[in-house]
N, C-alpha and C positions, 0 to 999 in steps of 0.2 A: 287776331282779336275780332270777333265780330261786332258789327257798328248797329246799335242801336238807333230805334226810330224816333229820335227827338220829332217834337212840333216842329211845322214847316220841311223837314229835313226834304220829304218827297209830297208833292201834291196829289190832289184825290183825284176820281177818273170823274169823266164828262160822263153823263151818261144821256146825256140827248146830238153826242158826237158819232160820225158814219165813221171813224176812225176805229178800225178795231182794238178791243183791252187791251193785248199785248202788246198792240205798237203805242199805244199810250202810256203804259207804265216804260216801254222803254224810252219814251220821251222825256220821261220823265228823271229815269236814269241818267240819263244825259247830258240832260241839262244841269242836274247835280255833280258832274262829274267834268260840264265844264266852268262850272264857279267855283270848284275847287271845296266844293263838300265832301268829296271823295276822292283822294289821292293817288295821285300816283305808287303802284304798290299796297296801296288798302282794299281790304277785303269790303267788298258789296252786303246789302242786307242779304240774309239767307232766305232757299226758297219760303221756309216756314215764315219768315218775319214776315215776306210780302203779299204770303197769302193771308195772313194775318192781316196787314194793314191794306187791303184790296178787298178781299174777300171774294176771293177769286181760283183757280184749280193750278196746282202745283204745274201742270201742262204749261197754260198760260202763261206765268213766272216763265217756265224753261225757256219758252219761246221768245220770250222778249229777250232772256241772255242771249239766246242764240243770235236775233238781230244785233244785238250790244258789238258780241264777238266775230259776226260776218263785216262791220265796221272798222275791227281791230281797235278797239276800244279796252275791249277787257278780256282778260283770257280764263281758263276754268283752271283750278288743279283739284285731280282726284283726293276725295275727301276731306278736300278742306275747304273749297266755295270757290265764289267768281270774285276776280281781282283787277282794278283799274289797270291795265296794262304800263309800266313803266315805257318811257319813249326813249328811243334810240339820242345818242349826244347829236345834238344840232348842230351840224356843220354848215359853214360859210361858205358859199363859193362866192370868191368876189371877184367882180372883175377884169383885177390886177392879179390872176392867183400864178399867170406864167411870163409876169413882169421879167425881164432880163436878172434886172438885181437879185431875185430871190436867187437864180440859177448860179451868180457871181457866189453868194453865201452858203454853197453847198446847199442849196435848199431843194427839194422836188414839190410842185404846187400840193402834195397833199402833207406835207411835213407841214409846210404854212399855216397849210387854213386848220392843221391839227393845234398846233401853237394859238390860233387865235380865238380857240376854243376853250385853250386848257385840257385838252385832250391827250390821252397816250396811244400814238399811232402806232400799228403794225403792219404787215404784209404775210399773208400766207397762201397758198396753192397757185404754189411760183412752178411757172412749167413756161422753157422758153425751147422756142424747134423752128423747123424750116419748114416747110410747108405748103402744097398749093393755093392761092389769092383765090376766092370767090368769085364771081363775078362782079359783084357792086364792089367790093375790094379793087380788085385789079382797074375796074375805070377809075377809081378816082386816084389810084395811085402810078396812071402812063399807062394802063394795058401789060404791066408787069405780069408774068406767070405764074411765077413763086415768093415769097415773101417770110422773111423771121417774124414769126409770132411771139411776145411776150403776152403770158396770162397771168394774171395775179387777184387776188381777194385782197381788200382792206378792211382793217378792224379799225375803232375807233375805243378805247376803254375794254376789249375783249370781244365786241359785239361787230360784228359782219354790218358795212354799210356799201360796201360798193363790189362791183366782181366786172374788172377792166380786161380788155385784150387789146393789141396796140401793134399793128402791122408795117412791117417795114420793107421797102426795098430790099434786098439781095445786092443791091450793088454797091449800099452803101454801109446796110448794116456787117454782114457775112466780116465775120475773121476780126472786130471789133470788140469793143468794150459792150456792145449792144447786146449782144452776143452772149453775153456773163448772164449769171442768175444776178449778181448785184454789179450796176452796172456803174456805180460811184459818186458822187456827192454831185447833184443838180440832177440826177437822173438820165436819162435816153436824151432831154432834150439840150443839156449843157454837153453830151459828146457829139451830140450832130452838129454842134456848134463849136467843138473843139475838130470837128471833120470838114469843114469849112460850109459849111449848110446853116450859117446867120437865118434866123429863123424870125419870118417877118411878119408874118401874122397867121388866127385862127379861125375857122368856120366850124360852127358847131350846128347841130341838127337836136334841138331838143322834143319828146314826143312825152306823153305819157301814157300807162296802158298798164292789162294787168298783167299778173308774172308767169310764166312756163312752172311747171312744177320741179323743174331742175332749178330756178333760180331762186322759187321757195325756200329750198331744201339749202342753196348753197348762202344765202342770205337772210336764212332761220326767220321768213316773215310769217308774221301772224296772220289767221282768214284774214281777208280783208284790204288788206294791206297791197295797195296797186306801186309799182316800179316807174323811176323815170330812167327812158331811154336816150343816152347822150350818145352821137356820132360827132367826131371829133377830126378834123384836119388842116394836119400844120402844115403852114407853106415856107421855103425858103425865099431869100429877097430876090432870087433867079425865079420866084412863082414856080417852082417848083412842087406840087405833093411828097411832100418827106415822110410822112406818117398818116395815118390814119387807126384813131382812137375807138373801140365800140365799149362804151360803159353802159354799166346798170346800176342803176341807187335805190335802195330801200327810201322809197316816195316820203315817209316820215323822219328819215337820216338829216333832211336838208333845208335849206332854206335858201331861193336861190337870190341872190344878191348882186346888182349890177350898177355902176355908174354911167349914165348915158349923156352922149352930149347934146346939149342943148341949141347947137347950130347944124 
């Protein structure tokens, strides 16, 4: 349904502003779209409306979409207009997500923070193999040469939020549970700890940047839309390198969430 130009809905252009038309109606788009004039899923005024209420060249219109959807804000569909882009389910990462207990309840940390969303978690392009270590791999994991690779994609409601690889020793993983495409209730980290590998704490590396066009493609992001890059390594209470995690999140999937101490 197209949305009509009630009063107020969009405001009029400056016209004694160095800011040019286009990026001004799309400010103006914006701003409409972040007070909730325009929804999530609702279609935008049509080019016609906004040359109509601008009085200004269908060009122009195009071009502010185009800024809209370089933001991933809105996305187009052929012949039917431009649409607030619906947001991926917001997930928690908190930071108890690899508390012991969850691992005791059969839980894996993304079963959790799926639960305390209300979300329905998946797992798909499960590919697990052996492998040469990289170099930045193999340092943090002892100078090891080869390593069991798990890869896997997470959905969260059907929709791609994350796409994890998860490197392992050979000494510890090889001829294991680890080993499995599904490796059993707490995940990879409740069988290093059923393998005597008490796992004692985590070092994480978080970056943010934007995406490879393979991680576009595998994590269906919209223009715009920049990834955060998580490096992950668990140590056992021997300070041990047990693992080493390399994830990517669709930058809009999350919300990152932490308790910090105050001494």
């Amino acid at each position: 349904m197209s949305t009509s130009l009630s009063p107020g809905l969009l405001g009029d252009l400056d016209p004694t502003s160095d800011r040019a038309v286009f990026r001004q109606i799309a400010d103006h788009l914006r701003e409409a779209i972040d007070r909730g004039r325009f929804r999530e899923g609702e279609k935008l005024p049509s080019e016609a409306e906004l040359v109509d209420h601008y009085g200004v060249s269908r060009m122009t219109v195009r071009n502010s979409f185009s800024l809209l959807t370089g933001e991933g804000l809105v996305h187009a569909e052929h012949g039917k207009g431009v649409f607030v882009r619906p947001r991926p389910p917001v997930r928690r990462l908190a930071s108890d997500r690899f508390a012991r207990r969850h691992r005791e309840q059969g839980k894996s940390a993304f079963l959790v923070e799926a639960d305390a969303t209300g979300s329905h978690p998946t797992v798909d392009s499960l590919e697990v193999k052996e492998e040469k270590a990289g170099p930045d791999i193999s340092a943090r994991l002892g100078s090891v040469r080869r390593v069991l690779a798990r890869r896997r994609r997470y959905l969260l409601d059907g929709r791609p939020v994350e796409f994890a690889v998860s490197y392992l020793p050979l000494d510890i993983a090889r001829g294991t549970r680890i080993a499995e495409p599904n490796p059993g209730p707490g995940g990879i980290y409740a069988r290093l700890e059923e393998l005597g590998h008490r796992l004692d704490h985590f070092d994480e590396e978080i970056r943010a940047r934007m995406p490879s066009p393979t991680e576009v493609k595998t994590l269906q992001l919209a223009p715009g839309v920049p990834v955060i890059s998580l490096l992950r390594t668990a140590y056992d209470t021997e300070e041990r390198a047990v693992e080493v995690c390399d994830t990517v999140m669709a930058a809009d999937a999350y919300v990152l969430s932490y308790r910090l101490p105050a001494t």
